[in-house]
C-alpha positions in Angstrom: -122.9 -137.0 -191.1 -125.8 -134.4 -191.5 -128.0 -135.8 -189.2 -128.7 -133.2 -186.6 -127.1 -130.6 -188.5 -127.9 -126.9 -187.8 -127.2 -124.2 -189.5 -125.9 -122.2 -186.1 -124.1 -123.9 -183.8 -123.7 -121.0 -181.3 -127.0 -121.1 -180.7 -127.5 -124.6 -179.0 -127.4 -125.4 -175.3 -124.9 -128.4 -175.6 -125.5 -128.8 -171.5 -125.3 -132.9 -170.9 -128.5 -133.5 -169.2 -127.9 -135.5 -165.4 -128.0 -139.1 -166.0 -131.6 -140.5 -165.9 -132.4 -142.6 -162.7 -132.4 -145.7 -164.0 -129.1 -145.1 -165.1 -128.3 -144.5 -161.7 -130.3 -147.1 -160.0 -128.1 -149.7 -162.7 -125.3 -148.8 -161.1 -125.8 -149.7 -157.4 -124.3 -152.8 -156.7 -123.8 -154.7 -159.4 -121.6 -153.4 -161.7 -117.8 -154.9 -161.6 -115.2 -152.7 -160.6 -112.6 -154.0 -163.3 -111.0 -151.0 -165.3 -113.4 -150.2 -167.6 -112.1 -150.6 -171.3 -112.4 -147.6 -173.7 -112.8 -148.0 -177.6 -112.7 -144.7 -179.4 -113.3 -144.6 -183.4 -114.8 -143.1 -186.6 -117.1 -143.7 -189.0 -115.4 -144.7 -191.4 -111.7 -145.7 -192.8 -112.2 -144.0 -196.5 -109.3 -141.6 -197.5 -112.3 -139.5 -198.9 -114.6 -138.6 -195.9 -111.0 -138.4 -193.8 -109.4 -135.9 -196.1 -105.9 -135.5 -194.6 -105.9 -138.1 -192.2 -103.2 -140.2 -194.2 -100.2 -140.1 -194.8 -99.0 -139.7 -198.5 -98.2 -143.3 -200.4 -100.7 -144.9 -197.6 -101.4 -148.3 -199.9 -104.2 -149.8 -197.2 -106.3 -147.7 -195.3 -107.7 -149.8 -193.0 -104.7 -151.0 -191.8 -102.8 -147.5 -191.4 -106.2 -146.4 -189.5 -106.2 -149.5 -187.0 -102.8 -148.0 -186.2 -104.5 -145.2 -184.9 -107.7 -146.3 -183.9 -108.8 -149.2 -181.3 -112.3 -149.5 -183.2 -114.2 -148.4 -186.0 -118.2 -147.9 -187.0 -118.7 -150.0 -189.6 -120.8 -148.5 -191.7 -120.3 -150.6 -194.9 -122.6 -153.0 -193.6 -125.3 -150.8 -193.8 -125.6 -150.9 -197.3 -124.3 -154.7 -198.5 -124.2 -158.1 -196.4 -120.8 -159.8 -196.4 -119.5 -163.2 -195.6 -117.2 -164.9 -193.4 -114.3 -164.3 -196.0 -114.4 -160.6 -196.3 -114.7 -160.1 -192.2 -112.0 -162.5 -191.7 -109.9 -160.2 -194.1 -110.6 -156.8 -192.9 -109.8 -158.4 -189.1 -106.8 -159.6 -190.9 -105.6 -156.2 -191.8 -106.2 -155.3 -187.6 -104.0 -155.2 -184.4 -104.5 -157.5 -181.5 -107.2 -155.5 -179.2 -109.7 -154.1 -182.4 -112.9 -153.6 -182.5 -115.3 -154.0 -185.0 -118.4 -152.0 -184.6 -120.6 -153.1 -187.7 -124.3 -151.2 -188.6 -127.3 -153.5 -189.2 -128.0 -153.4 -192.6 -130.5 -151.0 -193.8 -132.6 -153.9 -195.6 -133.9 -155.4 -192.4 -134.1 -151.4 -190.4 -135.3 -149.3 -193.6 -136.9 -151.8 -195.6 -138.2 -154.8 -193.7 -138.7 -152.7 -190.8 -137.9 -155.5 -188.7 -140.9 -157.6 -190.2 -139.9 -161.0 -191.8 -135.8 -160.7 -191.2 -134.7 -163.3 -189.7 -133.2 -165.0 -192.5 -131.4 -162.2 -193.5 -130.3 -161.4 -189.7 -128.9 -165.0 -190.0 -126.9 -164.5 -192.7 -125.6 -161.1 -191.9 -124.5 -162.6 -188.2 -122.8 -165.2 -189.5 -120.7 -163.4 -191.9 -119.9 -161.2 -188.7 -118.6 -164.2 -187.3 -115.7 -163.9 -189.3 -114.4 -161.2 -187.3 -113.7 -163.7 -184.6 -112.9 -161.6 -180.7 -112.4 -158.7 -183.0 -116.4 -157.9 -183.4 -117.8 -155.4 -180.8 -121.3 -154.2 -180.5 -123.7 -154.4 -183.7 -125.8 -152.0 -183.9 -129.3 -151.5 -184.8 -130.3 -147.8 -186.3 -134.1 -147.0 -187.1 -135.4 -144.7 -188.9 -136.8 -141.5 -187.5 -140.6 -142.8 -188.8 -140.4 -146.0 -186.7 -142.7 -145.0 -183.8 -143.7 -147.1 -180.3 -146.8 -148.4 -182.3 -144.3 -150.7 -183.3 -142.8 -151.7 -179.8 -144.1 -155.4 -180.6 -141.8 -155.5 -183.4 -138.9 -154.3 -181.8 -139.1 -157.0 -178.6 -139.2 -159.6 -180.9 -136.4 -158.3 -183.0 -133.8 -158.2 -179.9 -135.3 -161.0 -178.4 -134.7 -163.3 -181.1 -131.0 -161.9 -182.2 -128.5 -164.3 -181.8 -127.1 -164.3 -178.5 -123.5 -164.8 -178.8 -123.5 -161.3 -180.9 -123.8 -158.0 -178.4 -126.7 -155.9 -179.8 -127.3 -152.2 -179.6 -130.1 -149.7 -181.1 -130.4 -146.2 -181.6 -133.9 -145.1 -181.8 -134.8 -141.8 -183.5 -138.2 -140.6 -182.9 -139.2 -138.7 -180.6 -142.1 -140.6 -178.9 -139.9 -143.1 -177.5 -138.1 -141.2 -175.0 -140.9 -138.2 -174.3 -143.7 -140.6 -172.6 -142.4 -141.8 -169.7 -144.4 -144.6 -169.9 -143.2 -145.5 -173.1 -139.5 -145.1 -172.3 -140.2 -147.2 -169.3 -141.3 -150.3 -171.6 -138.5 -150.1 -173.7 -136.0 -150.0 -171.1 -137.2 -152.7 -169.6 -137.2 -154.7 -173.2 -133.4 -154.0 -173.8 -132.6 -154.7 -170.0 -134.1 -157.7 -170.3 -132.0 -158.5 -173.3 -128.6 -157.2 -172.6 -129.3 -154.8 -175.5 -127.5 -151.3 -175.4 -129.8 -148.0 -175.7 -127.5 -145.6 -177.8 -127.0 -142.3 -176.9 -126.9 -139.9 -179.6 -125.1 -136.3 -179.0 -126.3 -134.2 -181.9 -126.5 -130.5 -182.4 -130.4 -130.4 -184.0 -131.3 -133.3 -182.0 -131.2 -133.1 -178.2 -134.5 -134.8 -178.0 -132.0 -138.0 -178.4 -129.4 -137.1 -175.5 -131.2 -139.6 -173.2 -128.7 -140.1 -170.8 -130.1 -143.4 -169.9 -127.7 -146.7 -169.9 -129.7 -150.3 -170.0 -126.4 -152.6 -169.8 -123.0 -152.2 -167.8 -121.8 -150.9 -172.1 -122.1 -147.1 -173.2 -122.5 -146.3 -176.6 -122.0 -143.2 -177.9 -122.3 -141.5 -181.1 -121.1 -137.9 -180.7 -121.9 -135.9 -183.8 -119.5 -132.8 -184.2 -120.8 -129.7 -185.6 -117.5 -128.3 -187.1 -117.6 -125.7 -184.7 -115.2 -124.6 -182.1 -117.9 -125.9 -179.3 -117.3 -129.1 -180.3 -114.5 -129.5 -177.9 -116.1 -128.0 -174.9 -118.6 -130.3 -175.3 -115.9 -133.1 -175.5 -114.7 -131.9 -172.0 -118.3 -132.2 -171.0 -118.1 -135.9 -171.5 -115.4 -136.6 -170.4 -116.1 -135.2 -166.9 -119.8 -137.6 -167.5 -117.4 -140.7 -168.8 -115.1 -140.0 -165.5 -118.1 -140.7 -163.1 -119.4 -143.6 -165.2 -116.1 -145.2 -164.7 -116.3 -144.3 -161.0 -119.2 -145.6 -160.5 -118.3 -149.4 -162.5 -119.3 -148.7 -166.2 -117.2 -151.7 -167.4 -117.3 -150.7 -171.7 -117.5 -147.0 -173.3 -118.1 -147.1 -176.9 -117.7 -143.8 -177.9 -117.9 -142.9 -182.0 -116.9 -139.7 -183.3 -118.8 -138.0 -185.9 -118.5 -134.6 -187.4 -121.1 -133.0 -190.2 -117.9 -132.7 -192.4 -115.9 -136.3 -191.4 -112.6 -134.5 -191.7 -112.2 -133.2 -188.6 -113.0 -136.8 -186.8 -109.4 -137.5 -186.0 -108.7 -134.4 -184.3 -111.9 -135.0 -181.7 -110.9 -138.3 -181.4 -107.2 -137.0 -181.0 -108.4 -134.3 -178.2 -110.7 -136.8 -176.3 -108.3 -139.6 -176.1 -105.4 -137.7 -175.1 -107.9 -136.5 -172.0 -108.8 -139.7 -171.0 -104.8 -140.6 -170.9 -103.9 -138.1 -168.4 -107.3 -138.1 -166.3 -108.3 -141.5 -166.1 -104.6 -143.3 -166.7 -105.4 -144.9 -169.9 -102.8 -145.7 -172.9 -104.8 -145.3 -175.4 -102.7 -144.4 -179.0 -103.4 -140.9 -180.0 -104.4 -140.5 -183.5 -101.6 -138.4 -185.3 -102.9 -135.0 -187.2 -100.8 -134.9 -190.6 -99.9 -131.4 -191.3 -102.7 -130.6 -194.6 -105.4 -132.3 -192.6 -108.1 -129.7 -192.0 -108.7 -128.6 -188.5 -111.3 -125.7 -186.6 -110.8 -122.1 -187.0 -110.3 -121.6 -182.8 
């Protein structure tokens, strides 16, 4: 991912802002106190972008990687639309207990800009449907040109998504989270809605580290810099994932990007075996095979 990509890490204050007060005030009372369940995943399953990650004479990737994974980004979807036959197959290929975490695609985000989608939504939904209790969040990226002069546009988008389908959105302009007033519309939209505000951990992009949760699910997308902070910053969230969970955050979605993919198994790796011992999870580690790059500590 080169999204938020800098050209010197070292220089960045990766401090986690506190959690914003709605955030807090979201958690008083009404929040179950059930475990909260933890699904920790990449980008993507392609040998390619995780060079290494396989192990030699690996015939099917996804289903090696669901071995390792509980969830996956589903990026794929992004670019093409597919029906009920393919997403039944892919969930096929999955353990009991996986997620499916599949991108809106970028014809109604990039193109249609939200304007005049709905058939397409449809149809992209329903193929979704496919994946049966193995689909997690969706989730809605916009570009970094889609602005609060379009808020309208936006309510009526998650408004009108289909309900049985959990929604989220990761907005990437400034404007939205810099006027308070602003902000305190569209938090008010996606509460409304049960609609997930993403939180994006980027090096080049801290303007996006909101810290503000608008349903009992977190979803993160943590975007590695290939850099040895990138796992003092892990420890950073994992100290802000062991108070959510305190607190009664029921779902943490946490995706783990880096600006070269190839390191993604060993963050993952490090994270997850952290949340084993702290917070008493069994979550499968992701093995590390031997020619898999990893960070110069």
């Amino acid at each position: 991912m080169q999204f938020g990509q800098v050209p010197n890490p070292e220089d960045i204050d990766f401090t986690l802002p506190a959690d914003h007060t709605g955030t807090l005030e979201m958690f008083q009372g009404h929040l179950k106190k059930d475990k909260m369940k933890v699904f920790i995943g990449c980008a993507k399953w392609n040998r390619q972008e995780l060079k290494g990650f396989y192990p030699r004479g690996t015939k099917d990737e996804l289903a090696y990687y669901s071995t390792q994974f509980n969830s996956i980004e589903l990026n794929a979807t992004f670019y093409n639309i597919y029906g009920r036959e393919q997403t039944k197959k892919w969930a096929a290929k999955t353990p009991p207990g996986f997620r499916f975490f599949p991108k809106v695609p970028r014809l109604v985000s990039h193109i249609k800009r939200l304007s005049g989608a709905g058939v397409i939504v449809e149809e992209y939904c329903d193929g979704l449907r496919g994946f049966g209790d193995k689909l997690g969040v969706v989730f809605l990226q916009m570009p970094d040109n889609f602005q609060p002069k379009d808020m309208g546009r936006l309510e009526d988008f998650v408004e009108a998504f289909p309900k049985d389908i959990p929604l989220a959105v990761e907005l990437r302009n400034t404007q939205w989270f810099a006027d308070e007033e602003v902000a305190g519309e569209l938090y008010r939209i996606f509460e409304a809605n049960n609609t997930v505000n993403i939180i994006t951990d980027t090096a080049g992009r801290r303007d996006l580290l909101h810290m503000r949760l608008t349903s009992p699910n977190a979803f993160v997308r943590y975007v590695g810099a290939n850099h040895s902070s990138d796992y003092n910053r892990l420890d950073d969230w994992l100290e802000r994932i062991r108070q959510w969970a305190d607190l009664g955050l029921q779902n943490l979605n946490f995706f783990v990007h880096q600006n070269l993919e190839r390191e993604s198994p060993h963050l993952s790796a490090y994270l997850i075996e952290k949340l084993n011992k702290d917070l008493n999870f069994d979550l499968t580690v992701p093995r590390a095979m031997p020619d898999q790059g990893t960070l110069n500590l």
